[in-house]
One Martini backbone bead per residue (centre of mass of N, CA, C, O) as a GRO file, in nm:
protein
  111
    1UNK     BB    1   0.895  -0.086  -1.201
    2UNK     BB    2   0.687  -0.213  -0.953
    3UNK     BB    3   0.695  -0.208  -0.588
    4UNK     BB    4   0.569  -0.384  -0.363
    5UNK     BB    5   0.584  -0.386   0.026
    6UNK     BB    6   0.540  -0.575   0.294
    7UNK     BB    7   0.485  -0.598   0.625
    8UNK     BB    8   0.513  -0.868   0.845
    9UNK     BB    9   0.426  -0.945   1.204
   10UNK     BB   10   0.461  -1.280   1.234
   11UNK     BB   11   0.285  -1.383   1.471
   12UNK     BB   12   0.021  -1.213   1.312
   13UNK     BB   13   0.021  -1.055   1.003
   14UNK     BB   14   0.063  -0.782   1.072
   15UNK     BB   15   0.079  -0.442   0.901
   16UNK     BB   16   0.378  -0.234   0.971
   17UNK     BB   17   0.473  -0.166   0.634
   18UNK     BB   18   0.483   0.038   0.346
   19UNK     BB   19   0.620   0.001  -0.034
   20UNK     BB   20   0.613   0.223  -0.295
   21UNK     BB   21   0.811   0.182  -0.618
   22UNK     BB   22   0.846   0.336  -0.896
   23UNK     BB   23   0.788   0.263  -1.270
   24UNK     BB   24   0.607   0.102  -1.485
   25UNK     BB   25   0.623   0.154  -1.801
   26UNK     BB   26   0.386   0.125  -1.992
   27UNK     BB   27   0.357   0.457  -2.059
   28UNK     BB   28   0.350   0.743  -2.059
   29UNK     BB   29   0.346   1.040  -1.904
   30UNK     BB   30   0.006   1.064  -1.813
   31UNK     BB   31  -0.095   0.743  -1.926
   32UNK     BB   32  -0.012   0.539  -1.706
   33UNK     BB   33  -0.233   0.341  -1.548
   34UNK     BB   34  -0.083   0.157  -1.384
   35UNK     BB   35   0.027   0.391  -1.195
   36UNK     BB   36  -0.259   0.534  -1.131
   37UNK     BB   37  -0.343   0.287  -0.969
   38UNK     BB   38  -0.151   0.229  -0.754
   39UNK     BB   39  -0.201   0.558  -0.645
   40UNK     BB   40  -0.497   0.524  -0.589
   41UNK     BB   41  -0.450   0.273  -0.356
   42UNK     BB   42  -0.267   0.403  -0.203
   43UNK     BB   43  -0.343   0.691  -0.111
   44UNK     BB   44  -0.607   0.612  -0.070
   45UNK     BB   45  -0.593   0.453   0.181
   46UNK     BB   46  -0.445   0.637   0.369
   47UNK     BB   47  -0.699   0.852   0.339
   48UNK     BB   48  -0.903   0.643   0.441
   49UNK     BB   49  -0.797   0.578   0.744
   50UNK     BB   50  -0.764   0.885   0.836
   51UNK     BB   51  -1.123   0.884   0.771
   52UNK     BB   52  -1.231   0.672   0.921
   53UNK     BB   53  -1.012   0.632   1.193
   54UNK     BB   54  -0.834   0.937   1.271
   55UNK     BB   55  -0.537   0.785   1.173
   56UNK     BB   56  -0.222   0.868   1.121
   57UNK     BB   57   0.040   0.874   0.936
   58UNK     BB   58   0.304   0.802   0.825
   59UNK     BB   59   0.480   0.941   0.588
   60UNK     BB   60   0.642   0.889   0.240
   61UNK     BB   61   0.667   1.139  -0.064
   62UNK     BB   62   0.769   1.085  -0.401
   63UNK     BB   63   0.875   1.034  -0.702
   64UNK     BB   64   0.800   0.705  -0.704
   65UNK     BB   65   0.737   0.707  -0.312
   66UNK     BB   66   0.589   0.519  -0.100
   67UNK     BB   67   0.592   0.543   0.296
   68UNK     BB   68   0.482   0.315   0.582
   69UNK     BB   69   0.383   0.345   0.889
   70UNK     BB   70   0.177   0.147   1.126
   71UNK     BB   71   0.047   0.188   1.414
   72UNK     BB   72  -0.052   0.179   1.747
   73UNK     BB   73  -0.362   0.231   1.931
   74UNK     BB   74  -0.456   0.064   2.159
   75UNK     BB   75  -0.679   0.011   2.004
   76UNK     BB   76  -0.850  -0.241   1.833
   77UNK     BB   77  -1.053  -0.145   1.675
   78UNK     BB   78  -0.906   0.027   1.494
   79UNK     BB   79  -0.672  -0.157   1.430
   80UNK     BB   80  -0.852  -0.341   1.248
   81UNK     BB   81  -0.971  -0.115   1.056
   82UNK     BB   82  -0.658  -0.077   0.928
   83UNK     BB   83  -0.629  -0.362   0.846
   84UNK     BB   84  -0.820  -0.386   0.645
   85UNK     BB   85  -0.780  -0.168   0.453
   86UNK     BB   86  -0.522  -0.320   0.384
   87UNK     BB   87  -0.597  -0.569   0.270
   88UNK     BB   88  -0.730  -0.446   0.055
   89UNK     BB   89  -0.488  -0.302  -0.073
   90UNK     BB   90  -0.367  -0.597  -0.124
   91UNK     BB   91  -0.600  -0.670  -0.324
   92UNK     BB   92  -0.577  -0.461  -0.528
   93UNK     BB   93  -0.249  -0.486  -0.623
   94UNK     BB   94  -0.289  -0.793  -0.712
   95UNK     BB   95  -0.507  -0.749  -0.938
   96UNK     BB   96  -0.287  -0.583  -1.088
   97UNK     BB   97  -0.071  -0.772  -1.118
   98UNK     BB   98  -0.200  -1.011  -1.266
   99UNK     BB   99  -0.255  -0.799  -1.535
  100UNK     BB  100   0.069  -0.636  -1.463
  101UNK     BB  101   0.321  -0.833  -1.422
  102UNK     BB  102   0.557  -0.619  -1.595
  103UNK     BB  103   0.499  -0.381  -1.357
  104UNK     BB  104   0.384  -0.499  -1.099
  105UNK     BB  105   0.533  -0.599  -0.778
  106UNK     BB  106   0.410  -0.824  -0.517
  107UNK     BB  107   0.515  -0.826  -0.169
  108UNK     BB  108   0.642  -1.002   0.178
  109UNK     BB  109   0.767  -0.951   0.458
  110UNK     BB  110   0.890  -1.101   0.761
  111UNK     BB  111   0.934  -0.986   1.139
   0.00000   0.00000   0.00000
């Protein structure tokens, strides 16, 4: 099962850190929709920041296993163009999960 784990700054709902693990076991390896769809919504966000915010992601990533903090560039415009980003990708995460929920659970934590 893939597991996305959101965190949110209690205060203000602000998504300061994701990660996502582990393997769907849908499909046999490389016919796997499930993860595919996963990793191209999670590295896509990732790089749509990057290309579109110019904020570079502080990130690892190894097989099964993407984790990013988020920072604060102190201009706002930008802070909330990446947050809204993020916000989509929660967004298509969950219509995963909807559909696939027996192999991928999104999560969120409050710190």
């Amino acid at each position: 099962m893939i597991t996305v784990t959101f965190v949110r700054r209690r205060e203000d709902r602000r998504i300061v850190s994701f990660a996502a693990e582990g393997h769907a076991n849908y499909a046999r390896r490389g016919e796997d929709i499930v993860c595919a769809g996963v990793s191209a919504v999670t590295v896509g966000t990732v790089n749509a920041i990057e290309a579109l915010t110019g904020v570079r992601l502080p990130y690892s990533m190894r097989d099964g296993w993407l984790r990013s903090e988020i920072p604060e560039t102190g201009d706002p415009a930008v802070d909330g163009k990446v947050q809204l980003l993020l916000e989509a990708m929660a967004v298509m995460l969950d219509t995963i999960q909807q559909s696939y929920g027996k192999h991928v659970v999104v999560r969120e934590i409050s710190e």
